[in-house]
C-alpha positions in Angstrom: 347.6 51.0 -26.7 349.9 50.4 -29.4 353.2 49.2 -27.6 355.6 49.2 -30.7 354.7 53.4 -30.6 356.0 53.6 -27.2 359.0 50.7 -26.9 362.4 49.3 -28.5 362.4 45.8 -28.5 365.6 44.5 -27.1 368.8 42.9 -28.1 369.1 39.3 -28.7 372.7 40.0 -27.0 370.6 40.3 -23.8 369.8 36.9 -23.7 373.1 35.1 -25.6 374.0 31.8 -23.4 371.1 31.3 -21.6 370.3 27.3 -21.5 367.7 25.5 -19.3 364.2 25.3 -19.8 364.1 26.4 -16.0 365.2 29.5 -16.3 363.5 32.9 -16.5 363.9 33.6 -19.8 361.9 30.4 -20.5 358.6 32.1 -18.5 358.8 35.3 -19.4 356.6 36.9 -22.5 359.7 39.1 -24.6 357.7 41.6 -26.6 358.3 42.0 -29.7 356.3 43.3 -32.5 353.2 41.4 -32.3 350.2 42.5 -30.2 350.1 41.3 -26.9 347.5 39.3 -25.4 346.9 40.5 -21.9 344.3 38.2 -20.7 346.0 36.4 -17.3 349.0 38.5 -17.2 350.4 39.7 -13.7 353.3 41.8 -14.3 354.8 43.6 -17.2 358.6 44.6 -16.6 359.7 48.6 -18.3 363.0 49.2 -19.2 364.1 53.1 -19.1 367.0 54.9 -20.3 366.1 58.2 -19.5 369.1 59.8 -17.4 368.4 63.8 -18.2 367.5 64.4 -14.7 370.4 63.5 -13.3 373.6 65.5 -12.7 375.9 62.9 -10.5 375.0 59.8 -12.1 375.2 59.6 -15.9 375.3 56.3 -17.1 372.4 55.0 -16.1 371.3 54.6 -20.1 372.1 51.0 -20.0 370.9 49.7 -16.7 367.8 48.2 -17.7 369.7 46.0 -20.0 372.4 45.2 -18.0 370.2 44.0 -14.8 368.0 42.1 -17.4 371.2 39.7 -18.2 371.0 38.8 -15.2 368.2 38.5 -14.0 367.0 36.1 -17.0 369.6 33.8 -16.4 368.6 32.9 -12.9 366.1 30.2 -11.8 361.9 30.6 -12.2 360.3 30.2 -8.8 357.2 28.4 -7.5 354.7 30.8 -9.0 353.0 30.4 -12.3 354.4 33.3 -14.2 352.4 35.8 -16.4 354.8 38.4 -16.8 355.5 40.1 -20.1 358.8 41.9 -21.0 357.7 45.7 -22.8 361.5 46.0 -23.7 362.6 49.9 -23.7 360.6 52.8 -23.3 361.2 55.6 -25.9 362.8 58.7 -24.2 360.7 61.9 -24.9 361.9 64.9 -26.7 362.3 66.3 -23.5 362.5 64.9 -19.7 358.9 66.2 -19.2 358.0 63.7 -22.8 359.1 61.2 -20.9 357.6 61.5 -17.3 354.6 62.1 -19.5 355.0 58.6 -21.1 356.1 56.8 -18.2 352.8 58.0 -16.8 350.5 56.9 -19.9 352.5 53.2 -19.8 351.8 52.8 -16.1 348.2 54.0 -15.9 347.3 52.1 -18.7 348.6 48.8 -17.1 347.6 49.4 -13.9 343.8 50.2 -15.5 344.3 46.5 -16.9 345.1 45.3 -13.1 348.9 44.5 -14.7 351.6 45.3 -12.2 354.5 47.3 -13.6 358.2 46.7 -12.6 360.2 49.7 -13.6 364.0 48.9 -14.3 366.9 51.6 -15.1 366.9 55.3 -15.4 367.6 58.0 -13.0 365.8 58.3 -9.7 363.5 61.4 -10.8 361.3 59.2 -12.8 360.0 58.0 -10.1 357.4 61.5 -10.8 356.3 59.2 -14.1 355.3 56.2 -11.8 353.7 58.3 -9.4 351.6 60.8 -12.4 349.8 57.2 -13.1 347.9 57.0 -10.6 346.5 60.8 -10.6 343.4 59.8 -13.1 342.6 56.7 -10.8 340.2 58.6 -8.4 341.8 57.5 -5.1 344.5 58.9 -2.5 347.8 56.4 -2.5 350.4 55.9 -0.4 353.9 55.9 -1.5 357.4 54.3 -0.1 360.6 55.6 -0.8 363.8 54.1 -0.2 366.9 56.5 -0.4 370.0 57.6 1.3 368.8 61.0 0.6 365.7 63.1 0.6 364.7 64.3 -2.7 363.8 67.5 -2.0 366.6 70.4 -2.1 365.2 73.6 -3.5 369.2 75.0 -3.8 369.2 71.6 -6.1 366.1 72.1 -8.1 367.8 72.0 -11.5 369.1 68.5 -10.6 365.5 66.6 -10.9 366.9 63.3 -9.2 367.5 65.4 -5.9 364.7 66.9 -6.1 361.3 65.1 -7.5 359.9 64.6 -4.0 359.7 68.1 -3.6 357.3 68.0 -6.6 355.7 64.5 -5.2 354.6 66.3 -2.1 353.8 69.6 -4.1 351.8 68.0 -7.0 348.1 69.4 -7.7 345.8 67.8 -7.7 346.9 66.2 -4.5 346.1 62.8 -4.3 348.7 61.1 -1.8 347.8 60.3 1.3 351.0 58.9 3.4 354.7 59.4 1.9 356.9 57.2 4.1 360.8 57.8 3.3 363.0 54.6 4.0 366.7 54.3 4.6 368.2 57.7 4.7 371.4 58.9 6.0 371.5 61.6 8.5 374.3 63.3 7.8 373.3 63.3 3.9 370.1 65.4 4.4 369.0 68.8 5.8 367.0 68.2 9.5 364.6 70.8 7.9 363.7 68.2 5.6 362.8 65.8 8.2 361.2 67.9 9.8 358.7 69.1 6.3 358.3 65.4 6.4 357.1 65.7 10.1 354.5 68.3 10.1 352.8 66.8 7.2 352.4 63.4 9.2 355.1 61.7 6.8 357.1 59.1 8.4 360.8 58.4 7.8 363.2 55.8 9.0 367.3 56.2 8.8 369.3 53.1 8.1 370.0 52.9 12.0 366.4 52.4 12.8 365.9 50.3 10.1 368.2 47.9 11.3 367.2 48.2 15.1 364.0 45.8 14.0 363.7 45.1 9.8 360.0 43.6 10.6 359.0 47.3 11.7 359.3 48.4 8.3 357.1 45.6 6.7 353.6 47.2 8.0 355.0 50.6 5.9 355.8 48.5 2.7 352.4 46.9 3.4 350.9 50.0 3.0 352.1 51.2 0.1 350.2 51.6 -3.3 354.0 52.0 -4.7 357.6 52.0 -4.4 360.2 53.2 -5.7 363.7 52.0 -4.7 367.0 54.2 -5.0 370.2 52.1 -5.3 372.1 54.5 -3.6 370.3 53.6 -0.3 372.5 49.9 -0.5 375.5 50.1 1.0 379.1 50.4 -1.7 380.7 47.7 -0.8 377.4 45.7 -1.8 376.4 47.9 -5.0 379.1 49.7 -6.1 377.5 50.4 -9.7 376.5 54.0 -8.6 378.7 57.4 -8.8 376.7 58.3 -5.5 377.5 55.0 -3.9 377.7 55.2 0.0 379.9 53.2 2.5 377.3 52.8 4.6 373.3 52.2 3.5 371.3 48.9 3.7 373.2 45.4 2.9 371.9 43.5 -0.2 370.3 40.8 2.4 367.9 43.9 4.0 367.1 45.0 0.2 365.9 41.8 -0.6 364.0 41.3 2.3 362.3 44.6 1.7 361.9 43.1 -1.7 359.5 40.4 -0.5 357.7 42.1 2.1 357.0 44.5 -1.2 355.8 41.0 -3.5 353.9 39.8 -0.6 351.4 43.3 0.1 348.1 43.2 -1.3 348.2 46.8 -1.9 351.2 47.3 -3.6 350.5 47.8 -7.6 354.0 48.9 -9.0 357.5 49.2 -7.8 360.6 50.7 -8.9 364.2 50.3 -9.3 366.1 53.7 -10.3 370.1 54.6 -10.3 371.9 51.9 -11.2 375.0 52.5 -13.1 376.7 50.0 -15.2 379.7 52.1 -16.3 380.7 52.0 -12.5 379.4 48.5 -11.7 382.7 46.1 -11.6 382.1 42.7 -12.2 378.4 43.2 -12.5 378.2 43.4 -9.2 375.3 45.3 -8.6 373.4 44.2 -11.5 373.0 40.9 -10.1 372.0 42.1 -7.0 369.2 44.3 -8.6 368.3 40.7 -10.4 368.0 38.8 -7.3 365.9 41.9 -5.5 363.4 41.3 -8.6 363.2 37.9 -8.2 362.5 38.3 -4.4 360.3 40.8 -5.2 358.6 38.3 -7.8 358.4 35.0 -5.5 356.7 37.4 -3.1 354.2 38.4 -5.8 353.2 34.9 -6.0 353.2 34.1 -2.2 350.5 37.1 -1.7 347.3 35.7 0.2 343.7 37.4 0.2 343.9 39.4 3.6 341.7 41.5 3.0 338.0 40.5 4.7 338.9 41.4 8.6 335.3 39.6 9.6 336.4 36.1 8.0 337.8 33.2 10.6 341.4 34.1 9.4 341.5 36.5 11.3 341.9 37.3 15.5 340.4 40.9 16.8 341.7 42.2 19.6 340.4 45.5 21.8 342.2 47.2 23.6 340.5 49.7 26.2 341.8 53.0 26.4 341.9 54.5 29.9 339.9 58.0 30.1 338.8 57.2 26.7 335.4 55.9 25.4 337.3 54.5 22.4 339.1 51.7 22.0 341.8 50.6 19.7 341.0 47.7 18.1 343.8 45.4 16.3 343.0 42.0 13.5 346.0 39.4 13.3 346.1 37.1 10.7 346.0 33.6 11.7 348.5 32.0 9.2 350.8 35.2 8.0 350.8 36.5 11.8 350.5 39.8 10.7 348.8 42.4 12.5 346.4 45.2 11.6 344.2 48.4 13.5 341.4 50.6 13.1 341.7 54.3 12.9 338.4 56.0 13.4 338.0 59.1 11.5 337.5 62.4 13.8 334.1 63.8 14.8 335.5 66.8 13.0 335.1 65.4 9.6 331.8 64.8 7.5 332.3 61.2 5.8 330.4 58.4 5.2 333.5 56.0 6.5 334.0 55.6 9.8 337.2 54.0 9.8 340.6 53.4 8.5 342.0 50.1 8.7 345.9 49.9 8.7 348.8 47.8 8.6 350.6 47.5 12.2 352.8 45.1 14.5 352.9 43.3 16.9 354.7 46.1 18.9 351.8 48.5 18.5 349.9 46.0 20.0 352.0 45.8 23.0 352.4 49.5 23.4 348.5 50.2 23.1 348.0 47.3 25.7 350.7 49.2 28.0 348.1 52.3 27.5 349.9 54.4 25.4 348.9 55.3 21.5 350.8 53.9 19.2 352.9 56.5 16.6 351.4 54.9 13.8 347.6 55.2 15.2 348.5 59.1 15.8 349.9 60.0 12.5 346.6 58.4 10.4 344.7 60.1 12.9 346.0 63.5 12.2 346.0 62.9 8.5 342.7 61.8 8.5 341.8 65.3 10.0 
């Protein structure tokens, strides 16, 4: 793929005052017009400046660059960084040119096993990111982390408020588990929880959320992508957003979600979407975008192989159903502590796998061992039918 068709290269302003070999800007591959040599790289950051499918947040044209000043200033971390800089991707004629180019930048990298990190742009983009996985011939899962639902039909002609609808819509259908994180009740429709509901699709509201933060690291675990919303961070925290609201998560909870994000296996490309530098005093937000990134990075080079449940790093655990032949069995890893079950597929369905092996906690472990099914074991279950 010729990336000079597709990109800008960026503005030296970007990166005016930066001093200290330490630094990102130091480790980090800045594309320019040369072909690039992909052979050991891990991640490749996309700046967009697509905002056409917004209606309440124009502005967004500048994000990418904005967050990029500050993220290149701040400190590389342990890991030994591969990660190439694309610069800006080309808007498209139209909004559907440039879903449709999102999509052939993703795919492509994701075919090369490079992990992209989408910065800028409005929040219906996220369609681009998720179109790149349609020609990989496998189901996904996908996290979503907004103050709002994306799916009003009496919106439809604003695309950021309402791409999930077309997410959850799109033919050929190829997601498996859509799990919604951080929205605000009394911002969205109960009908649209309860869409979510009868299709087996999980959702958590800020409240819950901050009942027990490690609940939501067996979702994030379990994605295949993310796509993160600013508006679901609290204003007082980041501000640069003309949706801001005065309550959402705190910057500490984003970056936290941030690194349970770096850390999963599974995860192959993550979005940040919204941000608003006309509206961001002091660069407030832009900085806290930056440090989510470089959460979200560290994690990235933290991850471990956890993926052979038969090897002596992990525990298995059965737990015997009462009235039930079957049993739920869980795998805890030995080192990372975290915890995993089986999800047999029903008699009802003709396949060749027997199980499903998914993410948990510890708390679905406790509630199976008190004899009830955990939520988590159910939903699988009734997607799996």
């Amino acid at each position: 793929m010729d990336f000079t068709l597709f990109f800008d290269t960026l503005d030296d302003t970007i990166f005016e005052g930066i001093s200290g070999t330490d630094t990102w800007y130091e480790h980090v591959h800045i594309h320019t017009q040369s072909p690039i040599d992909w052979e050991g790289k891990h991640l490749a950051i996309i700046g967009l400046t697509e905002e056409r499918g917004t209606q309440t947040n124009q502005g967004t044209t500048k994000a990418a660059d904005e967050i990029r000043k500050r993220l290149y200033r701040l400190k590389k971390g342990k890991g030994q960084y591969q990660i190439v800089d694309l610069g800006n991707l080309r808007n498209g004629i139209n909004l559907e040119d440039t879903y449709l180019r999102l999509r052939e930048v993703c795919e492509f990298l994701l075919r090369q096993s490079v992990f992209p990190i989408i910065l800028g742009g409005s929040h219906d983009l996220t369609l681009g990111q998720y179109l790149a996985y349609e020609n990989l011939d496998r189901v996904i899962s996908v996290v979503n982390i907004d103050a709002c639902i994306d799916m009003d039909q009496a919106q439809e002609d604003d695309q950021s408020a309402f791409h999930v609808h077309k997410i959850l819509t799109h033919k050929p259908n190829y997601l498996f588990t859509y799990s919604h994180l951080a929205y605000q009740s009394y911002l969205n429709s109960p009908k649209m929880l309860e869409t979510l509901e009868k299709l087996y699709f999980d959702a958590y509201s800020v409240g819950q959320m901050r009942d027990d933060l490690n609940e939501v690291e067996p979702v994030v675990r379990n994605a295949d992508m993310l796509s993160f919303d600013i508006t679901a961070i609290k204003m007082s925290d980041a501000g640069g957003n003309q949706n801001a609201q005065n309550f959402g998560l705190t910057g500490e909870e984003a970056c936290q979600i941030c690194w349970y994000a770096g850390l999963s296996e599974k995860l192959s490309s993550i979005g940040f979407y919204e941000y608003n530098p006309e509206v961001d005093e002091r660069a407030q937000t832009a900085s806290l975008v930056a440090t989510m990134i470089w959460y979200f990075v560290e994690g990235y080079y933290h991850r471990n192989q956890e993926i052979d449940f038969n090897s002596n790093a992990f525990m298995k655990y059965v737990v015997s159903r009462l009235n039930n032949s079957s049993n739920i069995i869980f795998y805890k890893h030995k080192v990372t502590q975290k915890w995993w079950m089986e999800v047999p597929y029903p008699q009802t369905v003709t396949t060749n796998i027997e199980k499903m092996i998914i993410p948990c906690s510890y708390k679905d472990y406790q509630e199976a061992s008190r004899g009830d099914i955990p939520d988590r074991w159910l939903m699988t279950y009734n997607k799996l039918g």
